[in-house]
C-alpha positions as CSV (number, residue, x, y, z in Angstrom):
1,X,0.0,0.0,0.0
2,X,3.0,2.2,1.0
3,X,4.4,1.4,-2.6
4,X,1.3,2.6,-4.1
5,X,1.2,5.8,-2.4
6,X,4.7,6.6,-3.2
7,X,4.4,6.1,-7.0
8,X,2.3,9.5,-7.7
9,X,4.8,11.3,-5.3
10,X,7.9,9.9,-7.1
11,X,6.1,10.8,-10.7
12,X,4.8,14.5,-8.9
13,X,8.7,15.1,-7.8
14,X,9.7,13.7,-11.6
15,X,7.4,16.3,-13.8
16,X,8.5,19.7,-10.9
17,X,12.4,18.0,-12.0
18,X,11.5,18.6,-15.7
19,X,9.3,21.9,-15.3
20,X,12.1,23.5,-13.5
21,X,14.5,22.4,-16.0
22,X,12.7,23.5,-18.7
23,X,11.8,26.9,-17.2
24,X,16.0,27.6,-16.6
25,X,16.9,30.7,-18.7
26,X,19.7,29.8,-21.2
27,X,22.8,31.7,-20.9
28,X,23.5,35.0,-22.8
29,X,26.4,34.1,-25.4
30,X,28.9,36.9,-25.8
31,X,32.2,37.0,-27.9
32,X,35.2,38.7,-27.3
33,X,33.8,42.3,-29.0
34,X,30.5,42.1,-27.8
35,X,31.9,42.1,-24.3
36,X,34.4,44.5,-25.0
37,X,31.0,47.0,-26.3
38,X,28.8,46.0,-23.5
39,X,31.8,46.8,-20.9
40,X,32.5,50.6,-22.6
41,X,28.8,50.9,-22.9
42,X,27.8,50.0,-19.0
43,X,30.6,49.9,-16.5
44,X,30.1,52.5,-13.9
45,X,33.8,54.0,-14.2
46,X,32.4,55.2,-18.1
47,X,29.7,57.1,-16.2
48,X,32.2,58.5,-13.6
49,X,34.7,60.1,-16.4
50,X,32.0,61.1,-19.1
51,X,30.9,63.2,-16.2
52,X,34.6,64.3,-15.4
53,X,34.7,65.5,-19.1
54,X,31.0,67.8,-18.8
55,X,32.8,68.9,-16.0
56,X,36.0,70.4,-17.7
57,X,33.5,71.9,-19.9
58,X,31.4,73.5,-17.1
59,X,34.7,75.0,-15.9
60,X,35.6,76.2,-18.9
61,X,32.2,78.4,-19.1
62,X,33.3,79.5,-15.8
63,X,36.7,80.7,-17.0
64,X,34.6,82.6,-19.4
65,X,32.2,84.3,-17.1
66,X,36.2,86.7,-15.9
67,X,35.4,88.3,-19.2
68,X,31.9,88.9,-19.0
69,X,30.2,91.9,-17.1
70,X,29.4,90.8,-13.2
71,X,25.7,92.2,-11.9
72,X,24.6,92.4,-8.6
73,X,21.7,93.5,-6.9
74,X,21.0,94.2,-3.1
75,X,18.9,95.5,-0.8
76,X,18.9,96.1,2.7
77,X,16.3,97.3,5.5
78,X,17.2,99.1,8.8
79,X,15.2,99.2,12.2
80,X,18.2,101.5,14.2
81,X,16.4,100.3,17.4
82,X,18.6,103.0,19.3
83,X,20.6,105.5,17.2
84,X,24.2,106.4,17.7
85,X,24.0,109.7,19.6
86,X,26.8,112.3,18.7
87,X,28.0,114.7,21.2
88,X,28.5,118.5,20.6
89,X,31.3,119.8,22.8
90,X,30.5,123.1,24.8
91,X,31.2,126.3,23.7
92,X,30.6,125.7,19.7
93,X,27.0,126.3,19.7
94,X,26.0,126.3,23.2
95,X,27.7,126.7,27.0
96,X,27.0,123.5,27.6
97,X,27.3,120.2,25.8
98,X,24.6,119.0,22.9
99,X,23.7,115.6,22.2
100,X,22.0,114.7,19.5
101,X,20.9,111.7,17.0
102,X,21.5,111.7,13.8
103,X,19.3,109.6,11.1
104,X,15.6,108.1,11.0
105,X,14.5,105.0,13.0
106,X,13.9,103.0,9.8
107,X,16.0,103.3,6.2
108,X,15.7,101.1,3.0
109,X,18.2,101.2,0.3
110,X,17.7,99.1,-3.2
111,X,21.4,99.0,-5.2
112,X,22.6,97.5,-8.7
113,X,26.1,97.6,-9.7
114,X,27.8,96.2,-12.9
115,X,31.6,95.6,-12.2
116,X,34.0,94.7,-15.5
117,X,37.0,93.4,-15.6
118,X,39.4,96.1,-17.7
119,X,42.8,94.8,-17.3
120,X,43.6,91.5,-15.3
121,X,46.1,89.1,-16.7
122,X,45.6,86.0,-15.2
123,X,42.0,85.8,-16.4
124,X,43.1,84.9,-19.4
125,X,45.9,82.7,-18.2
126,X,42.8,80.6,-16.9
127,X,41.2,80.7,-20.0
128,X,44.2,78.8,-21.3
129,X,44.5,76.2,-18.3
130,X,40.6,75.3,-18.9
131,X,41.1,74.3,-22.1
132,X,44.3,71.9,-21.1
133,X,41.9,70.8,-18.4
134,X,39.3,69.8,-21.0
135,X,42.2,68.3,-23.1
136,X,42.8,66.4,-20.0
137,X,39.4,64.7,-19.4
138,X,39.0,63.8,-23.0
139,X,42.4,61.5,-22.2
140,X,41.1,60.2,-19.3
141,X,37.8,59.1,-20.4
142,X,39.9,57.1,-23.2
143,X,42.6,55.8,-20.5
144,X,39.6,54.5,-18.8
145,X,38.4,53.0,-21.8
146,X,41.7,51.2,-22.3
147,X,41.6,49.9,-19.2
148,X,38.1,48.3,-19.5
149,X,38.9,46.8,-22.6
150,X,42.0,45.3,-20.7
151,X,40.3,43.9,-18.0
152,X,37.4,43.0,-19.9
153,X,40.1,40.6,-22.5
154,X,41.9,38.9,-19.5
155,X,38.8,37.9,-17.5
156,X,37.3,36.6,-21.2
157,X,40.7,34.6,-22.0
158,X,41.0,32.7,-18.7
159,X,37.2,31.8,-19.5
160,X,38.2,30.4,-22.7
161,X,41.0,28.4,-20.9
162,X,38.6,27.1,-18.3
163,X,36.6,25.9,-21.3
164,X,39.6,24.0,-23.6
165,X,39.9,22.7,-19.8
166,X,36.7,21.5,-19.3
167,X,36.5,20.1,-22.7
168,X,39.3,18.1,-22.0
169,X,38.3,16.5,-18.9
170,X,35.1,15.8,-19.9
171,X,36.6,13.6,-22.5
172,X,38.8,12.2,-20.3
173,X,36.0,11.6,-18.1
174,X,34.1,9.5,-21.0
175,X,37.0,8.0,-21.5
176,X,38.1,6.5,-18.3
177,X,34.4,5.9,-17.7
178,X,34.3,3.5,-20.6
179,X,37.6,2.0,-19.2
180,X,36.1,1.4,-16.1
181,X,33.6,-0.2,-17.4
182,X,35.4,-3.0,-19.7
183,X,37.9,-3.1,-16.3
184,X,35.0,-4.1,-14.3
185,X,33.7,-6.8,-16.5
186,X,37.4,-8.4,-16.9
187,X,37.4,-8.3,-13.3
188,X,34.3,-10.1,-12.8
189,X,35.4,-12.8,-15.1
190,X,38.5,-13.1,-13.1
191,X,40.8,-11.7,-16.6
192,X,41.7,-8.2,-15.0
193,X,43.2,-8.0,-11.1
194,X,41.4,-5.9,-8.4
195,X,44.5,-3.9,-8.4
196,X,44.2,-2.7,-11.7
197,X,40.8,-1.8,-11.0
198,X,41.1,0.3,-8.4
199,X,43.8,1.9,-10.3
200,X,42.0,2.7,-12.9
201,X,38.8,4.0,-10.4
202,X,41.5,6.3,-8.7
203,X,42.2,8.0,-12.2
204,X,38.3,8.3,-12.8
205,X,37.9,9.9,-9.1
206,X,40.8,11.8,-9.7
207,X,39.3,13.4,-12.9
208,X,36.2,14.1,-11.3
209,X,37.7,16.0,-8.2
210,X,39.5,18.6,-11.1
211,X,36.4,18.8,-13.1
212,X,34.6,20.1,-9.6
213,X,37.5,22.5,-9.3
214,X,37.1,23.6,-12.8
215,X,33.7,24.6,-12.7
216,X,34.3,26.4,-9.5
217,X,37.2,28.5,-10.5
218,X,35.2,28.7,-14.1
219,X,32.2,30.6,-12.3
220,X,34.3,32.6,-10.3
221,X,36.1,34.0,-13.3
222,X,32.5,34.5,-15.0
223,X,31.9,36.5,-11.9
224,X,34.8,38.7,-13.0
225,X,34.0,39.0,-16.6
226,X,30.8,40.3,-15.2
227,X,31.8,42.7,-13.1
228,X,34.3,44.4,-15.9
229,X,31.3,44.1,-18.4
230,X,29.6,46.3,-15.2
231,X,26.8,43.3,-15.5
232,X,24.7,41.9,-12.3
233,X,26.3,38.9,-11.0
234,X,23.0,37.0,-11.1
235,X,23.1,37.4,-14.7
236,X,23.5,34.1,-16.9
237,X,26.0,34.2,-19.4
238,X,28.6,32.3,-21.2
239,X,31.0,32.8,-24.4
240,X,30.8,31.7,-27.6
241,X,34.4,32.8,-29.1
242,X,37.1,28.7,-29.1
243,X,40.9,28.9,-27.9
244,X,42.0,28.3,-31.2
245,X,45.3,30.2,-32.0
246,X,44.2,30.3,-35.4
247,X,41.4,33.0,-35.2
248,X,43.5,35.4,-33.3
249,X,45.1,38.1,-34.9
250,X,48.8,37.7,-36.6
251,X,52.3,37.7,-34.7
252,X,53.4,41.5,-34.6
253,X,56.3,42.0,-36.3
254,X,59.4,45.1,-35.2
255,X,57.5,46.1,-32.6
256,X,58.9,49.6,-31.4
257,X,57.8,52.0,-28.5
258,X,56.5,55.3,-28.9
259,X,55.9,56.8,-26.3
260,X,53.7,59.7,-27.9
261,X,51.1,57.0,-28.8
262,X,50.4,56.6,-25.4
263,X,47.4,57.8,-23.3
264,X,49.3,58.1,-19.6
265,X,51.8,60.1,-21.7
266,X,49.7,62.6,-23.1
267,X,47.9,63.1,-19.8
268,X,51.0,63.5,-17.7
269,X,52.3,66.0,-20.8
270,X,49.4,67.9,-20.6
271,X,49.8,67.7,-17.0
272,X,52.9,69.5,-16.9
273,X,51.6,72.5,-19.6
274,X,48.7,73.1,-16.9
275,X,51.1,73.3,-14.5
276,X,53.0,75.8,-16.5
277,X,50.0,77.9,-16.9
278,X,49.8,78.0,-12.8
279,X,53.2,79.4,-12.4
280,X,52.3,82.1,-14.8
281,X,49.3,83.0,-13.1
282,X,50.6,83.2,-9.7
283,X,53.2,85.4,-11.5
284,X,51.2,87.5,-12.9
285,X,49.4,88.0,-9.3
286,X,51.8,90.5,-8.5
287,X,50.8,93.0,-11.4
288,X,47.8,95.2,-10.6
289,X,44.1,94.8,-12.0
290,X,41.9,97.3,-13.1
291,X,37.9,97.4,-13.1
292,X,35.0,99.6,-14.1
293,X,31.8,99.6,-12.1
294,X,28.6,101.4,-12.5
295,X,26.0,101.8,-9.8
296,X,22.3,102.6,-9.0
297,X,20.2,102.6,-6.5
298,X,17.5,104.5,-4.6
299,X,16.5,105.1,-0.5
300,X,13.7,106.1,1.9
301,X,13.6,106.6,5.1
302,X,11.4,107.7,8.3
303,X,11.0,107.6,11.7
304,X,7.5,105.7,11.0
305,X,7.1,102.4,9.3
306,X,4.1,103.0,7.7
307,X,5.3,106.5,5.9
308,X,8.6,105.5,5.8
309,X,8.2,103.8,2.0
310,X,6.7,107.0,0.9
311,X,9.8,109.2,-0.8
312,X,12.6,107.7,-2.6
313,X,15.7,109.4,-3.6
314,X,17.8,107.8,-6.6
315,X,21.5,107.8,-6.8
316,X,24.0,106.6,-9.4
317,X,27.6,106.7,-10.3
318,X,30.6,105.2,-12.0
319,X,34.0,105.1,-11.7
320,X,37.1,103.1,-12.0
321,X,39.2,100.8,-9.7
322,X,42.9,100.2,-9.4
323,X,43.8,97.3,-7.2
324,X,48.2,97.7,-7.0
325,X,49.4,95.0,-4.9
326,X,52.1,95.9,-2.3
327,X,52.6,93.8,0.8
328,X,50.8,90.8,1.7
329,X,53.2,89.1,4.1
330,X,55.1,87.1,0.9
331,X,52.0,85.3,0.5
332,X,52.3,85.3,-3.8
333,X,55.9,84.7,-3.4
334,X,55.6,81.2,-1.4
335,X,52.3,80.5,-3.7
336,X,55.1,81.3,-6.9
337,X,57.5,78.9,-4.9
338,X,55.2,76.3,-4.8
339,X,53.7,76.1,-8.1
340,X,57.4,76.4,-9.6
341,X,58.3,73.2,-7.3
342,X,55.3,71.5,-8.5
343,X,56.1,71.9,-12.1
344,X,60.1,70.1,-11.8
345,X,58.4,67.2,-9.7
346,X,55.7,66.8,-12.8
347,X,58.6,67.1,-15.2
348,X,60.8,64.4,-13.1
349,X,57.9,62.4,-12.5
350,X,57.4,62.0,-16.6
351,X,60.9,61.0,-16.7
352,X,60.3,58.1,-14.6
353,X,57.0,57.2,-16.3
354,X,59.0,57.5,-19.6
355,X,61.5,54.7,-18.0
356,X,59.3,52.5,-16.8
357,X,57.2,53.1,-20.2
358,X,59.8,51.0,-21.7
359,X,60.5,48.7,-18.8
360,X,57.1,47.7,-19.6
361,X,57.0,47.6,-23.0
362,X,60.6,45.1,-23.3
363,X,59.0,43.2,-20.7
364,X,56.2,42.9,-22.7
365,X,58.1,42.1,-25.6
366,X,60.1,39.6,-24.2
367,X,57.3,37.4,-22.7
368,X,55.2,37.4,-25.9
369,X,58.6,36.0,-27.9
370,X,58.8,33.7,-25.2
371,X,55.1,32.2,-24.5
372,X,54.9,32.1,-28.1
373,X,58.4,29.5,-28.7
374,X,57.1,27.8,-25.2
375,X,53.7,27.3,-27.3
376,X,54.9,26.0,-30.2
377,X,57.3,23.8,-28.1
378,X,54.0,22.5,-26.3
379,X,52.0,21.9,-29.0
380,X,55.1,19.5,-30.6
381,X,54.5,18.2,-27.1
382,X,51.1,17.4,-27.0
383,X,51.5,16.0,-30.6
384,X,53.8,13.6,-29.5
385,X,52.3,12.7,-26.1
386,X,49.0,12.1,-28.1
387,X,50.5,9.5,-30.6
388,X,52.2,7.6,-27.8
389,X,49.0,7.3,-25.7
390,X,47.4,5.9,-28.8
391,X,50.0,3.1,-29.0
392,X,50.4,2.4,-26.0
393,X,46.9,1.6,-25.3
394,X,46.3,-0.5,-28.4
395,X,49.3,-1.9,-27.2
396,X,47.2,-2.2,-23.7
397,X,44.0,-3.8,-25.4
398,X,46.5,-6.5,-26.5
399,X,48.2,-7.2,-24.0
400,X,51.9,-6.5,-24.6
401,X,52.2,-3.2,-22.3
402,X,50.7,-3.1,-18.8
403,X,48.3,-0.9,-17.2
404,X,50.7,1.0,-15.4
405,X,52.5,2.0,-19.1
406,X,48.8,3.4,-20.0
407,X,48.0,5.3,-17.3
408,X,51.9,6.7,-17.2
409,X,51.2,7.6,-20.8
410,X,47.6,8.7,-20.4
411,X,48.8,11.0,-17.5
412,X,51.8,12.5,-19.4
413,X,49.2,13.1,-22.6
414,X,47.1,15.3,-19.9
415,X,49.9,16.7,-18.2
416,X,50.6,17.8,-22.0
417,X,47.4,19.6,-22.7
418,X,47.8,21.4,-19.3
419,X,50.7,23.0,-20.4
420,X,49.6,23.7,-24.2
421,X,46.6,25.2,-22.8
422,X,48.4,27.4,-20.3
423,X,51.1,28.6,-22.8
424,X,48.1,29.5,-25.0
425,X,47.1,32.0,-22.4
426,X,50.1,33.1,-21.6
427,X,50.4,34.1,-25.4
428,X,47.5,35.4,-25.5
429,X,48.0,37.4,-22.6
430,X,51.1,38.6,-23.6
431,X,50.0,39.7,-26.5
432,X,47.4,41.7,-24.9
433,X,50.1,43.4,-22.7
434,X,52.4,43.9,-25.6
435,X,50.0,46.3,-27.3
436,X,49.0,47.7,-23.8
437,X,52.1,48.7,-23.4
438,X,52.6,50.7,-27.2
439,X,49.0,52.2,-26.9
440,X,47.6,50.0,-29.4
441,X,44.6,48.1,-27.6
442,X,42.0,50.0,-29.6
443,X,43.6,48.7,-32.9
444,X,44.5,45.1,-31.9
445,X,40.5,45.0,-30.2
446,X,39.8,46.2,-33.9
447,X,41.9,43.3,-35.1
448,X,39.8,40.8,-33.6
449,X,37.6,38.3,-35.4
């Protein structure tokens, strides 16, 4: 009866099995390019320096508003709760002392002015600077874009080595499971020995236990290729782009550095011109500045609130001011000081981005020359490993070499696509670092099947 009972449970548990299956969304295939795109087009950091560069902009309106006539209006209402009182010595207009107060209890004063800038020199040295400033953003917006695209391809190759991986254990899992089973029956008929057997189930448990690992580290490198993309980790995706050396772009050939082609270059260039313009305009602090203002306004006043809006009186006038700096406790001069001390540390610290611009760059060099021959050297490897893995297990099916000479050989073929696969990324990598380092991402992205 209890049988009975448990049949429609088993089937119920069955069809929720499919249904949930079936409702699984399948992943989101991206290449190379179209996670490259998706990365410029929605990681925060593009958001953060597009706003960076309408902020140069803003700034440079600003430097344009020193040109432009200032207005401002005020207005001010008085309640003198107790006026001043002024005191009248004896003797002028009376023996005795007079005090008096001068003024009403309430006054109300409305003023315009219109100030303009004449002659000031370092107005236009900021003009200047705001336009290197601009300059400046536009660079870092790209930097940042180089940088996304560099993250984005090194999180998308070690996926594609996860996957020639995976691929491999998986038919190295097939394998050994087929093995296992011919092993098993040979065993039962008393042709094979235990010992072999268990051998052989070691090798399949073995292969198991690293294709657990593999998925692991595989999802956590997803995870990454997410986050550059500036995706939600919940997100389901996968790639669609092989490890095959073929489809990548060809070997560079002469490779030379220059250093003009790169981004951090031009920024810390224009770094050092902005930084010029600041020495000229604390310079040009000491000369004087001259302005023209006119003024309006108009006043009432009363010793009653309610009358004391009655009568205005209008007033106007213009004139010019001279502003001559003389003394102010060597404030300029250390402000000089500094800015001219800040413009050799920019200029040394170019210098040392210039060294380590090549430092990087033979590095660079070097390890693509080198994963490359180490690749090739592999793949001979591999090649050979392969073909004696075939003979030696026809030679295992008929009984000339011993189970130990296959799984030696089977374990040296593996041991041999390990090390193809990871000299594949390391030229890949390279590669990627090679044209990091001469400024030519953009192009070599452009490359790209």
């Amino acid at each position: 009866m209890k049988k009975v009972q448990a049949l429609p449970i088993a089937v119920f548990l069955l069809m929720v099995s499919v249904i949930t299956q079936a409702q699984e969304p399948k992943p989101v295939l991206f290449s190379l390019k179209e996670s490259i795109a998706y990365s410029l087009k929605n990681n925060p950091s593009s958001t953060i320096y597009k706003n960076e560069v309408l902020i140069a902009k803003e700034k440079k309106t600003e430097a344009l508003a020193g040109y432009l006539p200032q207005v401002n209006g005020t207005a001010t209402f008085d309640d003198n709760l107790k006026r001043q009182v002024t005191v009248l010595p004896a003797g002028a207009f009376s023996p005795e002392e007079i005090r008096i107060q001068f003024g009403n209890q309430y006054n109300t004063n409305l003023v315009a002015q219109v100030d303009q800038v004449l002659f000031d020199r370092t107005v236009s040295v900021a003009k200047e600077a705001n336009k290197v400033n601009t300059l400046i953003a536009d660079l870092k917006l790209l930097q940042n874009n180089e940088n996304i695209i560099y993250n984005t391809i090194m999180a998308y190759y070690q996926i594609l080595t996860y996957n020639e991986q995976e691929k491999l254990l998986v038919e190295n899992q097939k394998k050994y499971d087929e093995l296992l089973r011919i092993l098993q029956l040979q065993y039962e008929k008393g042709v094979a020995k235990k010992i072999d057997y268990d051998r052989m189930k070691v090798s399949q448990n073995n292969i198991k236990s690293q294709l657990a690992l593999l998925k692991t580290n595989k999802e956590l490198a997803l995870n990454k290729l997410k986050y550059a993309m500036g995706m939600e980790l919940t997100n389901n995706i996968a790639i669609n782009d092989s490890l095959d050396y073929s489809m990548q772009v060809s070997m560079p050939v002469g490779n030379q550095l220059d250093t003009k082609n790169l981004l951090d270059f031009k920024i810390q260039s224009n770094n050092i011109a902005l930084q010029q313009l600041d020495v000229e305009r604390k310079r040009l602090a000491f000369y004087p500045t001259m302005g023209a203002y006119a003024r309006y306004g108009a006043q009432t006043f009363g010793n009653e609130f309610g009358k004391s809006f009655g009568n205005w009186f209008d007033y106007s006038s213009i004139g010019l001011k001279l502003n001559i700096p003389i003394f102010d406790g060597n404030r300029k001069k250390s402000q000089l000081s500094q800015s001219k001390l800040s413009l050799l540390n920019a200029q040394e610290n170019l210098k040392l981005s210039e060294r380590n611009y090549a430092l990087q760059f033979q590095n660079a060099n070097t390890a693509l020359f080198r994963s490359y021959t180490s690749m090739n050297d592999n793949k001979q490897t591999l090649d050979l490993a392969e073909e004696i893995l075939k003979n030696t297990g026809l030679q295992y099916q008929k009984g000339t070499a011993s189970l130990t000479d296959f799984l030696n050989s089977d374990y040296s073929y593996k041991e041999a696509q390990s090390n193809y696969i990871s000299s594949l990324l390391n030229f890949l990598t390279a590669r990627v670092d090679l044209e990091k380092s001469q400024g030519n991402l953009s192009t070599y992205v452009n490359q790209l099947k």
